[in-house]
Structure formats: structure tokens, C-alpha cells
N, C-alpha and C positions, 0 to 999 in steps of 0.2 A: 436679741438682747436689747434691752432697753433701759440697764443700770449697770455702770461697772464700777468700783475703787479698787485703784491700784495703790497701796499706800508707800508710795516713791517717797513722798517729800519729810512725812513722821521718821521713816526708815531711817533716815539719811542724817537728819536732824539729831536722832536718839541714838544710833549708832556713833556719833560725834560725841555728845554727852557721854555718854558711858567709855571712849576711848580717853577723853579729855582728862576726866576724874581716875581713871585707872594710871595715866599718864602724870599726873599729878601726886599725887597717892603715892606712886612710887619713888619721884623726885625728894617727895616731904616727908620720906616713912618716917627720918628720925626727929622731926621738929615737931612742932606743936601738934597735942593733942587733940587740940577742938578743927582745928584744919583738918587732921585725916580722917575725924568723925563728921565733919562734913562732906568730905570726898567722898565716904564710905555710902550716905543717906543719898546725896545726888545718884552714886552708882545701882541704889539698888530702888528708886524709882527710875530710873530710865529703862532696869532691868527691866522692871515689873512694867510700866509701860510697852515693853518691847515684848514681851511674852502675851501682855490679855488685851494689848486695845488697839496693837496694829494688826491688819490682817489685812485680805485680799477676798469682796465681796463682789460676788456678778448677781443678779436679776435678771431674767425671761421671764417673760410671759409668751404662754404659747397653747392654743387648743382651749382658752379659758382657764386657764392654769395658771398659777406663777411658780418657777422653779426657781429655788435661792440656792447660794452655795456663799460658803462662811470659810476661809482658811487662816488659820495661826496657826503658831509655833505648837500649841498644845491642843488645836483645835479643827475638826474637818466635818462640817456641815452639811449636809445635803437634805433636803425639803421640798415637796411639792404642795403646794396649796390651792384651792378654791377660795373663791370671794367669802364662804361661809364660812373656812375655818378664818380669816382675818377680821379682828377686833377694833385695831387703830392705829393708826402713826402717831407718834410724837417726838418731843425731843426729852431725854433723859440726863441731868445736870450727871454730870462725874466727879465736879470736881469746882471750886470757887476759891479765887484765890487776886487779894488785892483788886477787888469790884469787877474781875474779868471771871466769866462762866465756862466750864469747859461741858462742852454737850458732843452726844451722842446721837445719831436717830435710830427709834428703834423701831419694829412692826411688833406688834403685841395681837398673839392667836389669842381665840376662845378660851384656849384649856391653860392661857397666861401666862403663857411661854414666849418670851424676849427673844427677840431675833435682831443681831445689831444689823443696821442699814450703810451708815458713816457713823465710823468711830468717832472723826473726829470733825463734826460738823460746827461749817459757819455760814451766816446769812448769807457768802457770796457761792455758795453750793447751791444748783439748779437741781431740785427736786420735783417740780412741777409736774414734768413729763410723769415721773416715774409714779410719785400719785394720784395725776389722774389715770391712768392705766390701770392703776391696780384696782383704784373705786369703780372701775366703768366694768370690769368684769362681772359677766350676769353672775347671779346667784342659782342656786339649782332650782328654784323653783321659777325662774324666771326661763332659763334651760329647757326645763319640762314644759314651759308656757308657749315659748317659739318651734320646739318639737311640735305639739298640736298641731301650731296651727300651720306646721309647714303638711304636715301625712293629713290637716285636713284640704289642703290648696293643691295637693296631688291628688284625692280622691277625687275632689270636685274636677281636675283637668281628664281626671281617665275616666272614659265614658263606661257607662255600666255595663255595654253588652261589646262587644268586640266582632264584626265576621271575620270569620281564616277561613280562606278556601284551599286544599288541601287534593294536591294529587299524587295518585298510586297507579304506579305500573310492577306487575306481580305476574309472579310464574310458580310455579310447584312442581314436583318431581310424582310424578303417580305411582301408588305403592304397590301396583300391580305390574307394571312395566317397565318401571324406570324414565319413562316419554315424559316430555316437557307440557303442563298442563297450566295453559293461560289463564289466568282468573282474572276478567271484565268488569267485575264488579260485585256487589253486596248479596251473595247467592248463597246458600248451604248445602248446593248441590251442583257437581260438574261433571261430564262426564270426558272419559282419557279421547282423545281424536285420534290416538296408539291403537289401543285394544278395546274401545269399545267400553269399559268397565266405568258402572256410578261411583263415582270419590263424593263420599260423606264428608260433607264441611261445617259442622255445625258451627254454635253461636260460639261455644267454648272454645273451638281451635281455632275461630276469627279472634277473640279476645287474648288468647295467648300468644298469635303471630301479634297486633296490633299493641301489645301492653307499651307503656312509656311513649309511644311515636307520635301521640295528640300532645303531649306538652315538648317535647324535640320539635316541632315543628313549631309552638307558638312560642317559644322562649328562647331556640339556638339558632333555627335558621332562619336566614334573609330571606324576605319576600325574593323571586324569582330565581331561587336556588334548591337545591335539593342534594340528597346523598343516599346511596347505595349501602346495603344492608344484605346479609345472609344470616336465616335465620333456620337452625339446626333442631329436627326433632323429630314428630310422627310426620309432618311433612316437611322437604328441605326445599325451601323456599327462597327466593328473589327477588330481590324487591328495590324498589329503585321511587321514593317520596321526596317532598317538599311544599315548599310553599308558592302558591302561583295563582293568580287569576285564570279562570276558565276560560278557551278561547275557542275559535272556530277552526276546525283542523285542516279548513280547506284553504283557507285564505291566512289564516293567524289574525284574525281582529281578535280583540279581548270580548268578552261578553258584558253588557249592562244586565246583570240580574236583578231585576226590581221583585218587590214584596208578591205583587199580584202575579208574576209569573209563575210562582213557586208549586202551586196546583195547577198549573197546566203542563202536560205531555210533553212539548216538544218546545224548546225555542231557536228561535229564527234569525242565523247572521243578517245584521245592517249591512252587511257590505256585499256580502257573493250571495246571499239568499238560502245555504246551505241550512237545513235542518239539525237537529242536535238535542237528541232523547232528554228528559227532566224526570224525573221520581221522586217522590218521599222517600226519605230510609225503611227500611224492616224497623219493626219495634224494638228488636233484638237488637239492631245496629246501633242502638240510641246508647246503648250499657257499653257497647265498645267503643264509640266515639262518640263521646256524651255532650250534647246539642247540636248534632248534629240533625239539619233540617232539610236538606236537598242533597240527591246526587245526580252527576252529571254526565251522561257521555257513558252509559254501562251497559252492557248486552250480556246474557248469560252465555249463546251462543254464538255462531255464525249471524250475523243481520239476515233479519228475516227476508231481505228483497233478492239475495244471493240467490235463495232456493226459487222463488217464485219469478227471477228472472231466466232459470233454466226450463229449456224444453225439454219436451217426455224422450225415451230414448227408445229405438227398437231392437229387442235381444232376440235372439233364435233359442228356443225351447231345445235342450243338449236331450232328451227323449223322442220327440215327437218331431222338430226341427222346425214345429210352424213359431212363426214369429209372430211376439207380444208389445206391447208400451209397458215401460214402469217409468213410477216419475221419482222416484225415490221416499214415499210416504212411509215404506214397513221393507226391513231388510232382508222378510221372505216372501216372495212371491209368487201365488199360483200362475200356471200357463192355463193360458184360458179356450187352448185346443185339448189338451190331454189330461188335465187337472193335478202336474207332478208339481210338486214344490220347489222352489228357484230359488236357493239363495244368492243371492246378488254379492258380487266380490266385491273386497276391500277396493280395488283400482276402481269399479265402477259406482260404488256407496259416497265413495268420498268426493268424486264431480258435484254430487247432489248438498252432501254434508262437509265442505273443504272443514277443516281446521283451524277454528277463528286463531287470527293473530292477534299479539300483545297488544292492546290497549291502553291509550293513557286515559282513566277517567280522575272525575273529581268528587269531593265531599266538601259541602261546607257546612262550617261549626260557629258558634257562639261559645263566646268563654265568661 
């Protein structure tokens, strides 16, 4: 609020007047004529005074706005204005009597509509405040001008290209066995570590598992946070994303990914020296997480050094009883004394081919 009248003093004044002359009035019903015609004329200006020029006016300005409010007896106002619809302030004569001025202020709209300010103004009423506030409110084209140029001083602070690095830890249920089937990474093809069966993962069921979770991650979650998700369908799936710098699983240093790294195979912790797989995405991956330019830390399978740190084993031929090597390359085997075919059991397939575990790898994107 930055304008009130409260008209205490008019009130109080005219209230008086019109008691005096009704008070009067009554003492003199029976005497002179031109006496109760006077009583009568004082009573019915004080009236009329008292009904249209006292009131109770507040002013805000607020938001670039100015909101007035007007109260009389006969009268209840309410207005919200802009700088554009206001025309002018002045003072408004009411009334001149024996060389003294009786004024009003008023605000005068566009559409030249009077709005009283102080009924009953005089030079020692402090208006100052109240118009320069009301002149200092922009105008909408002045509005529209410091908009610009604020959405252009944010463009120019947000850089054009943004990295999010982006990781997923995921599992699926196989739809042939029910077994828990880890998914490492950007693959269209896994097979169950259960039963043995190829689970088809094309482009289209990555993009219907992955839909909304590129903008969830660069608009809702905090860098080093993340949140868990079950996602219901042809596969039921788990998944567990956020946002996080890539780091080294062996020590936890964060990783410096510079430009030039990005075509090369492997990078190399500063700190423990540990290795740590790099790839371009699938072209395909680009449509599901769209700028997406490296990933990080992803194996289709078992790490390849599992298998080639195991030695060959030696089985007994269940025909012939001579003993063979199998290093676990093909999961039937000829006996290399009788020529019967070996298939090699689940207990013995899987030393050779463990059952990768859940991995956390990464993606990073440009937005």
C-alpha cells in the first residue's frame, strides 16, 4: 500500500453540521420562515456531501499494477490498472466559494473515466510518493522490452551444449524361464545364463523401456542421485538410473573424459591404473538417447579375461572311459578316443561361462 484516505476529519465535521441544522430546525419549527429554510439548505448539503464526496480510498501498486478501491455510502470500487490504461492526475475544482477553491484529486483513464483520489484535497496533502509510483510503472511495451532482454541474458548464460553423464543398472526377467537376465549394456541381443535361450532386444523394446528417462534425469534429478523404476511389459524389468560422473570401480576416482579419448577403446584410472572399456553408441542408441556420444563400462557378456583365465579341464568319455580336454569353446563335445558326442553339463558349461553380474555402466549425452 502506498495511498490511503480515511475520511475521519470530513466525517466528523459533516456529521456535526447536519446534527446542528436538524437540532436547530427543530428548536425553530415555529418561527421564522427563512431561518428553517436555511436550516433546511445547510442540512441537505451536508447531506449530499456526506453521501458523494466522503469516502474511504486505498491505492497499491503491486506486480506493475495499481489496484484502487473507492468506498461510499452509495458507492464501491474496485480497479486494476497498468501504466497504459492511466491518462493524468489533476486537481478537479468542486466547488468555489468566497475566493477559497474546494478541489478534488482525480486519476483520469484513457477511456476518461474519473477516479477520485482525495475528495477533499489541500496543498498540505503529500502526494508526491503516490505519483511518482504511479508514473514510474513500465508501460507494456517497456514490459515486453526488459522480458527480451532478460530470456536474452539467460540464453546467452546457458551454454549451447550441455554433457550429462548418465548411468543404468538393469535386469529383466527371461521370457522363457523366468531367471534374472542382466543387461551390461547397449546390446539387441542377450542370452538367459538360466536356460541357455537368445532374448531378442531390439531397438524398439530399448526405446519403450528407456521412453521419458533422458529428460528425468536432466531436469529432476541431482547430479549424484538416482532412483529406481519397475518397468511392466514384454519384459519386466529393473532398473535402477541417475545422474553421476563415470568413475573407476576399483579405486572410485571420478574419470576426466576429454574429447580425444572418446575414439579410443579403453580409458585409464590416474589413480590405481585400472582399465575401463569406452565405445561409441549403436546408431540405433542415438534415437533412444538422443546425443548420446560414448558409453562407458558395458560388456555384452561375462569379461572376456574370465574365460581365458580358466584352464582346460579333463572329463572321462561316459562310453569309452578315455579321458579328453575341453576348454569350454562349443557346449558339445567330441571324445577324441571313440568319436561319441559329449555334451557338457550345466554344473561344468558354467565354470567356463559364469553368469555376468549386474553392472553399473554409463551413457553420456548432449542436450
Amino acid at each position: 500500500m502506498i495511498f490511503q484516505y480515511k475520511p475521519v476529519r470530513p466525517l466528523i465535521v459533516t456529521s456535526v453540521f447536519i446534527a446542528v441544522a436538524v437540532f436547530l430546525g427543530y428548536l425553530m419549527r415555529n418561527d421564522n420562515i427563512l431561518f428553517k429554510l436555511a436550516m433546511g439548505i445547510v442540512f441537505i448539503i451536508a447531506l449530499i456531501n456526506l453521501v458523494f464526496r466522503i469516502a474511504y480510498v486505498r491505492i497499491e501498486i503491486k506486480d506493475n499494477k495499481m489496484h484502487y478501491h473507492y468506498l461510499s455510502l452509495i458507492r464501491n470500487i474496485n480497479k486494476t490498472l497498468t501504466r497504459d490504461d492511466i491518462d493524468q492526475i489533476y486537481l478537479d475544482q468542486v466547488a468555489y466559494h468566497r475566493g477559497v477553491a474546494s478541489n478534488q484529486l482525480v486519476l483520469v483513464t484513457k477511456q476518461k473515466k474519473k477516479l477520485i483520489i482525495h475528495p477533499f484535497y489541500s496543498p498540505t496533502v503529500d502526494i508526491e510518493l503516490l505519483e511518482q509510483k504511479i508514473y514510474q510503472m513500465p508501460t507494456a511495451q517497456e514490459i515486453e522490452e526488459e522480458t527480451e532482454e532478460d530470456e536474452q541474458t539467460e540464453i546467452e548464460k546457458t551454454p549451447l551444449h550441455q554433457k550429462v553423464w548418465m548411468f543404468v543398472e538393469m535386469s529383466v526377467k527371461c521370457p522363457y524361464c523366468d531367471g534374472a537376465v542382466n543387461i551390461n549394456g547397449p546390446y539387441t541381443e542377450f542370452i538367459c545364463p538360466n536356460c541357455q535361450s537368445v532374448i531378442d532386444f531390439n531397438p524398439q523394446k530399448w526405446t519403450d523401456m528407456f521412453e521419458d528417462i533422458r529428460e528425468e534425469v536432466v531436469e529432476e534429478i541431482e547430479p549424484g542421485h538416482g532412483t529406481k523404476s519397475t518397468v511392466m511389459g514384454v519384459f519386466d524389468a529393473r532398473m535402477f538410473y541417475g545422474r553421476m560422473v563415470p568413475y573407476c570401480k576399483q579405486c572410485k576416482q571420478d574419470f576426466e573424459i576429454e574429447q580425444e579419448l572418446i575414439d579410443q577403446k579403453f580409458i585409464k584410472c590416474s589413480n590405481c591404473g585400472k582399465k575401463t572399456s569406452l565405445q561409441p553408441p549403436p546408431s540405433w542408441f542415438k534415437s533412444v538417447i538422443p546425443g548420446s556420444f560414448i558409453i562407458i563400462d558395458s560388456f555384452q557378456g561375462q569379461q572376456d579375461k574370465q574365460q581365458n583365465e580358466l584352464e582346460p579341464i579333463s572329463i572321462k568319455c561316459p562310453k569309452c572311459g578315455g579321458n579328453f580336454m575341453i576348454k569350454g569353446e562349443n557346449r558339445i563335445k567330441k571324445c577324441i578316443h571313440c568319436g561319441i558326442s559329449y555334451y557338457i553339463p550345466d554344473d561344468l558349461w558354467k565354470k567356463f561361462h559364469p553368469a555376468p553380474v549386474k553392472n553399473r555402466w554409463f551413457v553420456g549425452f548432449e542436450t
